[in-house]
C-alpha distance (Angstrom), angle and dihedral (degrees) to the residues before:
residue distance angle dihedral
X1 . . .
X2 3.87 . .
X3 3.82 128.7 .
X4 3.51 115.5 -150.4
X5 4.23 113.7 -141.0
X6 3.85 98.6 -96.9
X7 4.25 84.8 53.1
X8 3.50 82.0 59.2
X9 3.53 107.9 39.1
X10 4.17 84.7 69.2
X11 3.53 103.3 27.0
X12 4.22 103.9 55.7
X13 4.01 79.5 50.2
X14 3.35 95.2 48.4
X15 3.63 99.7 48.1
X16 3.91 92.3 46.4
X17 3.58 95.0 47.9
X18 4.24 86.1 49.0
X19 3.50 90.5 55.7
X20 4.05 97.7 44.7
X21 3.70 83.7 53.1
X22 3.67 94.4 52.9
X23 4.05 99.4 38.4
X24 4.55 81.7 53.6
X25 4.22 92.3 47.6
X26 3.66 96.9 36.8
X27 3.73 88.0 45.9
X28 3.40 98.4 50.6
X29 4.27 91.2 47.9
X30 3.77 99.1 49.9
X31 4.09 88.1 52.8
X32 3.70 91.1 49.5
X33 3.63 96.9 43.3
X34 3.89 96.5 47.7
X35 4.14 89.3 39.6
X36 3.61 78.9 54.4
X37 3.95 99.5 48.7
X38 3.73 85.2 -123.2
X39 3.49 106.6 141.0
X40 4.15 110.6 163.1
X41 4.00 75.4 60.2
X42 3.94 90.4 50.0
X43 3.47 90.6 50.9
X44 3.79 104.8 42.8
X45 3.57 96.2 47.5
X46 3.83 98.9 47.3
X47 4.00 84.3 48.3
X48 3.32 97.6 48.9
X49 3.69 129.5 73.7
X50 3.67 107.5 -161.1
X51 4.25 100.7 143.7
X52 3.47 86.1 -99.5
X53 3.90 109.8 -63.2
X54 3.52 85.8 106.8
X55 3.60 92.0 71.7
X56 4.13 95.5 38.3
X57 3.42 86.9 57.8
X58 3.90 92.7 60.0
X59 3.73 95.6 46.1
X60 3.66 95.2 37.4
X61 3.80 88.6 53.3
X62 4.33 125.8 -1.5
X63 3.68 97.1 34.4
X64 4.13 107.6 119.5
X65 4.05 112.2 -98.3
X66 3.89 104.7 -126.6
């Protein structure tokens, strides 16, 4: 399979800026899970590859309320 340069020009960008995205929101849900001594959320997110929305998800909506 080749890529021509213009393939590449958008795609290595897209990819890194994909997996920046999902490093920041998976990040952010496995410390508020394990602050919150949630652990099937702990383990399902850092499982789970899902770019991310995954993680919004559980702080948008199952995180603990302080």
């Amino acid at each position: 399979m080749e890529f021509d340069m213009v393939t590449l020009v958008w795609f290595i960008p897209t990819i890194l800026a994909l997996a920046v995205w999902q490093v920041v929101w998976k990040g952010f849900g496995l410390w508020h899970a394990a602050r919150n001594k949630q652990l099937p959320w702990f383990m399902v997110i850092l499982i789970f590859n899902t770019v991310g929305i995954l993680s919004i998800v559980y702080l948008k909506f199952f995180q603990k309320k302080r």
